[in-house]
C-alpha positions in Angstrom: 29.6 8.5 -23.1 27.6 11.4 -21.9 24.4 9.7 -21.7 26.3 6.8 -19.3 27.4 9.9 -17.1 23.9 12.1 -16.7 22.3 8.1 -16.2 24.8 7.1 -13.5 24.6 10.7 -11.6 20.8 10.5 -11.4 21.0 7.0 -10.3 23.2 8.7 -7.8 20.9 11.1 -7.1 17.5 9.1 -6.6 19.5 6.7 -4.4 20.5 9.7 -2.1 17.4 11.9 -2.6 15.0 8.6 -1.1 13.1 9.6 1.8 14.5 7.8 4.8 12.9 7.2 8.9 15.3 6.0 11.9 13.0 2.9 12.0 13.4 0.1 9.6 10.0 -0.4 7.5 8.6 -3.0 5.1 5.5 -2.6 3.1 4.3 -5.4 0.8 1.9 -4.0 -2.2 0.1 -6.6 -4.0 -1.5 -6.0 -7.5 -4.9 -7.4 -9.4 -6.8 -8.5 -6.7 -10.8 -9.3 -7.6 -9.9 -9.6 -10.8 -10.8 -12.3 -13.0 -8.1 -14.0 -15.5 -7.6 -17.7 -16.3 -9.4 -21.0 -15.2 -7.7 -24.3 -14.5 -10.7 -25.5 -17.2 -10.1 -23.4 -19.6 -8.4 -25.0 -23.3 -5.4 -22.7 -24.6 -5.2 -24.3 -27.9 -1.6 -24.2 -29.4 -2.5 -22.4 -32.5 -3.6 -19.6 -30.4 0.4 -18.6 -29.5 3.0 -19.0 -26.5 1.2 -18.1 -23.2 2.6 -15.2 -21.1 3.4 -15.9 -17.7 0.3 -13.9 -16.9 -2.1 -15.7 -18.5 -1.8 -18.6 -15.9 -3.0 -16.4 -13.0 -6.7 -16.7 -11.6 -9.0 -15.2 -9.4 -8.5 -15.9 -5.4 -10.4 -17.7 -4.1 -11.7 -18.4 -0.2 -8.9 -20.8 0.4 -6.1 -18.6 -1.1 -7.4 -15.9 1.4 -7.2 -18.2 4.8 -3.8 -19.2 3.6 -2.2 -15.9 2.9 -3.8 -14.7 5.6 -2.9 -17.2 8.3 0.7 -17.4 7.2 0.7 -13.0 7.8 -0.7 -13.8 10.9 1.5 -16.1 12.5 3.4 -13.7 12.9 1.2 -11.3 15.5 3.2 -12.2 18.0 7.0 -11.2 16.8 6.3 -8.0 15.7 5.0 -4.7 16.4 2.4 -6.0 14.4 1.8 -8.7 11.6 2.7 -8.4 8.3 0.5 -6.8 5.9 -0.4 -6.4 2.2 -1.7 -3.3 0.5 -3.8 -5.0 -1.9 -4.7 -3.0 -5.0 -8.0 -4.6 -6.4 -9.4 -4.6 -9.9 -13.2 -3.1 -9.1 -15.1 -5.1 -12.0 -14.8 -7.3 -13.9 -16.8 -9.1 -17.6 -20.2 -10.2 -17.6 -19.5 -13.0 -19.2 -23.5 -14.4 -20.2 -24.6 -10.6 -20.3 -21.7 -9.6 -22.7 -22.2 -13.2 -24.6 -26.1 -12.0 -24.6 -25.1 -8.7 -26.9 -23.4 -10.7 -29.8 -20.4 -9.3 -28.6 -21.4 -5.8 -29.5 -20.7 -4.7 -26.2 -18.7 -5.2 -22.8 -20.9 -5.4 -19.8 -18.6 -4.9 -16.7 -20.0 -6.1 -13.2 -18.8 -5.2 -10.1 -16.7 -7.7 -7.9 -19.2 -7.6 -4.7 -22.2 -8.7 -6.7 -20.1 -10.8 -8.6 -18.1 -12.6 -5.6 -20.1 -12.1 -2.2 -18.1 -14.9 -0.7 -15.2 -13.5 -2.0 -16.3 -9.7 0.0 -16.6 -12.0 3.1 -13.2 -12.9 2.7 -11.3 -9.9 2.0 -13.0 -7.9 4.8 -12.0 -10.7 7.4 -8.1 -10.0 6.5 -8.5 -6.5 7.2 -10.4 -7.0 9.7 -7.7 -9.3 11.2 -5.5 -6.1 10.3 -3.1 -8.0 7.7 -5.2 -7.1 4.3 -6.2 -3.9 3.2 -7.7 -2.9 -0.2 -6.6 0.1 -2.0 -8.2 0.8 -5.8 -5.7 -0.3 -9.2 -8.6 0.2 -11.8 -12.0 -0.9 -13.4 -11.0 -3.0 -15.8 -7.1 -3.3 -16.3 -7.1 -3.3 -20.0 -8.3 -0.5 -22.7 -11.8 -0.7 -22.3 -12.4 0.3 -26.5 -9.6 -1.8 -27.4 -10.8 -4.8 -25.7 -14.7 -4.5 -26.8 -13.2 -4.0 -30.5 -11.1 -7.2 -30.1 -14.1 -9.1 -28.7 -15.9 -8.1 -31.7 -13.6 -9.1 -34.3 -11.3 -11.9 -32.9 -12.4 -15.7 -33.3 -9.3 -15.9 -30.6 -10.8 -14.2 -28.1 -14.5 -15.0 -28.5 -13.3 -18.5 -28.2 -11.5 -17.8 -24.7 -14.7 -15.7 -23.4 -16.7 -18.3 -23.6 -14.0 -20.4 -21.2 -15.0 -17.1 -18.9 -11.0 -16.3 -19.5 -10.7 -12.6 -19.4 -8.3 -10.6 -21.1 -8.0 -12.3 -25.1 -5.2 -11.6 -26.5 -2.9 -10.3 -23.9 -2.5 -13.8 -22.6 -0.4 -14.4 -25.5 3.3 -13.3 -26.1 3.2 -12.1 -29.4 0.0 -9.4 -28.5 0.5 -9.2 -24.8 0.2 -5.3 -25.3 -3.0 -5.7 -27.1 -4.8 -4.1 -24.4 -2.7 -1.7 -23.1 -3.5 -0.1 -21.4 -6.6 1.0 -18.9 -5.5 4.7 -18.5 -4.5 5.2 -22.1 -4.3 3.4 -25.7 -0.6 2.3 -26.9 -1.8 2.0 -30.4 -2.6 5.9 -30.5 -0.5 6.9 -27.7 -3.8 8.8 -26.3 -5.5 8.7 -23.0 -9.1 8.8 -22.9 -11.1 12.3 -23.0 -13.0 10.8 -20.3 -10.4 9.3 -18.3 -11.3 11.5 -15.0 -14.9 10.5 -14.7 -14.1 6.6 -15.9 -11.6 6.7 -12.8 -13.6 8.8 -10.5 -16.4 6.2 -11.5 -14.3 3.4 -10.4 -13.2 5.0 -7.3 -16.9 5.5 -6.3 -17.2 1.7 -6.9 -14.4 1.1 -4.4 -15.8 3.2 -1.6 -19.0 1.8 -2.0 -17.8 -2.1 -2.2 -15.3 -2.0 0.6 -16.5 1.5 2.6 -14.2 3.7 2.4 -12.5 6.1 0.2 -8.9 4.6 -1.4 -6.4 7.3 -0.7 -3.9 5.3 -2.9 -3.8 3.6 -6.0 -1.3 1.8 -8.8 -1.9 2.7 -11.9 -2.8 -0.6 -14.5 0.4 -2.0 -16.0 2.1 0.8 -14.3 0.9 3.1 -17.7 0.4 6.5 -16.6 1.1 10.0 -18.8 2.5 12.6 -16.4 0.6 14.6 -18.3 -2.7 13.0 -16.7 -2.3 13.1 -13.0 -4.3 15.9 -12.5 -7.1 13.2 -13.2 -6.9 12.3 -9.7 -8.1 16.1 -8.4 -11.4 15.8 -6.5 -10.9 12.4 -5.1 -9.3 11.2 -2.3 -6.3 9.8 -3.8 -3.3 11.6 -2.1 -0.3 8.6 -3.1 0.7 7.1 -6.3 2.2 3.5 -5.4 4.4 2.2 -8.6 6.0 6.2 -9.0 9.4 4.6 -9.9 8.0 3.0 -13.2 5.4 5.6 -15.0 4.9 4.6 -18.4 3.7 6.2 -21.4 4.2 6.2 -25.0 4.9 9.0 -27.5 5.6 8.3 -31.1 7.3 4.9 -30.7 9.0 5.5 -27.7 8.0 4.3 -24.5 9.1 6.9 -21.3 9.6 5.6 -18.4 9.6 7.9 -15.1 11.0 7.0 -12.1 10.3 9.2 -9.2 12.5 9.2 -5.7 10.1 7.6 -2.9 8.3 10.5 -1.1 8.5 12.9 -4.2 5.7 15.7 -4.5 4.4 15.0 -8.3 2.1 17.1 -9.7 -1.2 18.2 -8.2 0.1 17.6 -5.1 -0.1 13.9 -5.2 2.9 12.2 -3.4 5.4 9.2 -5.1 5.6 5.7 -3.5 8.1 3.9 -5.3 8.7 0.6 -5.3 11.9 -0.8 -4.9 12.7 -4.6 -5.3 10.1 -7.5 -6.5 9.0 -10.4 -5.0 7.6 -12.5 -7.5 8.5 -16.0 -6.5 6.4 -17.9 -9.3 8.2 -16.3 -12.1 11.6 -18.3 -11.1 13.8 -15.2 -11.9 16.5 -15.5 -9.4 16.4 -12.2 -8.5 13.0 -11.9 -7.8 12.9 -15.4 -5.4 13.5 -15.2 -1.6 17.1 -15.2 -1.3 18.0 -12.2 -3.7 15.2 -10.3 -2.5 15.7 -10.6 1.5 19.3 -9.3 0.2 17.9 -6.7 -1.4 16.1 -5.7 1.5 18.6 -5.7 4.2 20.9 -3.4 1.7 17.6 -0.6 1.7 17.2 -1.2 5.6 20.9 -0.8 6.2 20.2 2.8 4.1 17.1 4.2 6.2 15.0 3.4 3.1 11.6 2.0 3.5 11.6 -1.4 1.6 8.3 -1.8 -0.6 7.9 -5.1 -1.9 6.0 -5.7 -5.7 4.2 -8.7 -5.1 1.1 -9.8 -7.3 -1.6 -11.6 -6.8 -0.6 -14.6 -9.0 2.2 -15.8 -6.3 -0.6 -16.3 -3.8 -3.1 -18.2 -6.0 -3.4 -21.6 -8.0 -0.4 -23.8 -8.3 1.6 -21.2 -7.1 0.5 -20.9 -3.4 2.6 -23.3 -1.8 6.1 -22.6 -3.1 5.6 -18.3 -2.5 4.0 -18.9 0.7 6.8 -20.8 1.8 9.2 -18.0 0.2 7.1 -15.5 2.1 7.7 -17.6 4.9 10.9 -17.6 4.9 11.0 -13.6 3.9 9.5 -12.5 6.9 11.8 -14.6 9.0 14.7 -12.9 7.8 13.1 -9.6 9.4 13.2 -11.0 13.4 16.7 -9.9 13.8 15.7 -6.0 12.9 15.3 -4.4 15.7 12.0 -2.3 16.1 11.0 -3.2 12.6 7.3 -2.2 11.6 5.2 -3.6 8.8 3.0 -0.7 7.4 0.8 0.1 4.9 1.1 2.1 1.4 -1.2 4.9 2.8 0.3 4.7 6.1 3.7 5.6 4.5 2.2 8.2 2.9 0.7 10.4 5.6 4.3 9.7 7.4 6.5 11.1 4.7 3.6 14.1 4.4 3.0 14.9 7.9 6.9 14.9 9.2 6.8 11.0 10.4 3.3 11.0 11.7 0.2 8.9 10.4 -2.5 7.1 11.4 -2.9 3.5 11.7 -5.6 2.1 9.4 -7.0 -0.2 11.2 -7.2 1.3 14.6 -7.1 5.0 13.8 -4.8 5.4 16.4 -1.8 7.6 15.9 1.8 6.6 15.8 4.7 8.1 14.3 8.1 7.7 12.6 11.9 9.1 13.0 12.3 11.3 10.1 15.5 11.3 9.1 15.9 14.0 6.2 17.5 17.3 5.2 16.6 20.2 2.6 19.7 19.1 0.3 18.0 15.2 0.1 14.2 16.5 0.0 15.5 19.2 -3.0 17.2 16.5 -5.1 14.3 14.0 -4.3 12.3 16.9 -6.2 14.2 17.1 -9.0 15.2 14.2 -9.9 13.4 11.1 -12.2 
């Protein structure tokens, strides 16, 4: 009974203690971009397990770019400006022949510009165009050691890296924590001693792939220790997208810390939460078009920034036609908002930092927001997760 209480009064409290702007504001972030995963080619035999709903994503390709990307900009002329996603990539990927070449002794990770220079073409023409703009997720998105170990030892997943299928075991629903995760090891509930440099190694990738430094990220599966966010001093990092869904494990427990939007975390990083998904492929009903431009319109009617969770897989394979047309349909419900503005996840940031005023990322220009806050919302946005 008083568990029920203390969880209703903080949901209470992170509802009232969100950071909120006079004008209404939608940011999509996207997850796993660059990132290799399935192949329409590749044989799942049945023996191997139920497949995740995962395991049927795949890589973009040129086509899934133009598409996403004309559909954003059709809409140039409605709004302020189009549409945009903040697209969290996935810096490297396998080496599939070199890794193959080792016996499986080790994992040989190649970066996604030499891998994919088509690919590089493509994502720099959507920001270019201003409705695509990278931001770093990780190297790898598994546990590095745990995924070399299981390519060692697993018939399973040898089998599928030879199909050029990344990611073994997790594709499966019985081990689809197998890897878990990039920033630290469920099976020991440890992170990495050398966690810092791995991510300031694949931060140094991202400005050297795309040109510039990634002042947000997401971490991998959302698994982050609160103890470890000091890993991000001495980079440019300044906002954590995905603060309303930390995870880490102690023991057998697995935390979960959900941060208002706009909180000041530790080591002065700043918390973008996310707060309704758009995942139209998965055919949960409240994660299609209808629920979620509901969902929406209840955050706008508050002040609150809505900040879609939108992956990758929607926009790729089989899936592009029906979540384009859901995006479609999405963005259409926003004409009727009056002075409605489409920004990005670092945009958002330097707004709720610098009292409503940012920069825009694509022009540099500056621009600014409506603050609408208090010291009573801005201490329990503090306090509270």
């Amino acid at each position: 009974m008083v568990d029920k209480l203390i969880s209703k009064l903080k949901f209470e409290a992170r509802n009232f203690g969100h950071v909120r702007f006079e004008e209404p504001i939608v940011i999509f972030e996207s997850d796993d971009w660059g990132k290799i995963n399935s192949n329409n080619n590749a044989v799942f035999d049945s023996n191997f397990g139920k497949r995740t709903d995962w395991s049927y994503d795949q890589l973009e390709n040129e086509m899934n770019l133009e598409r996403l990307f004309d559909k954003l900009n059709s809409y140039r002329n409605d709004f302020e400006r189009p549409p945009v996603f903040t697209a969290n990539f996935i810096v490297s990927n396998p080496n599939f022949e070199a890794t193959l070449e080792t016996g499986f002794e080790e994992l040989i990770l190649e970066p996604i510009d030499s891998a994919f220079p088509n690919l590089i073409r493509s994502w720099n023409k959507g920001k270019t165009q201003g409705v695509f703009y990278p931001q770093y997720h990780g190297r790898l998105h598994y546990n590095y050691e745990l995924y070399k170990a299981s390519l060692k030892n697993d018939k399973v997943v040898q089998a599928l890296f030879k199909q050029k299928v990344n990611g073994g075991l997790e594709h499966f629903e019985h081990s689809q924590l197998a890897y878990y995760s990039e920033y630290q090891n469920y099976s020991t509930q440890k992170s990495s001693p050398l966690l810092q440099n791995w991510i300031k190694e694949g931060l140094k990738e991202f400005d050297r792939i795309f040109g510039y430094h990634s002042k947000s990220t997401i971490a991998p599966n959302y698994v982050l220790d609160a103890k470890d966010i000091g890993v991000f001093d001495g980079t440019e990092v300044k906002f954590l997208q995905g603060s309303n869904k930390l995870l880490s494990k102690s023991g057998s427990i697995e935390k979960c810390e959900n941060y208002c939007q706009g909180a000041t975390l530790a080591h002065n990083l700043r918390a973008l939460s996310r707060n309704h998904k758009f995942e139209p492929c998965r055919n949960k009903k409240e994660w299609k078009v209808d629920f979620s431009i509901f969902a929406a319109k209840t955050w706008l009617n508050r002040n609150v920034p809505v900040v879609f969770d939108t992956h990758r897989m929607n926009y790729v394979s089989n899936f592009a036609d029906s979540s384009l047309n859901e995006l479609g349909i999405l963005i259409d419900s926003f004409r009727d908002v009056k002075n409605i503005k489409f920004l990005t996840s670092v945009e958002l940031g330097e707004a709720i930092c610098n009292n409503g005023v940012y920069k825009d990322v694509f022009t540099g220009e500056t621009k600014a927001l409506t603050p609408m806050d208090s010291f009573v919302r801005k201490s329990v946005r503090n306090w509270v997760h």
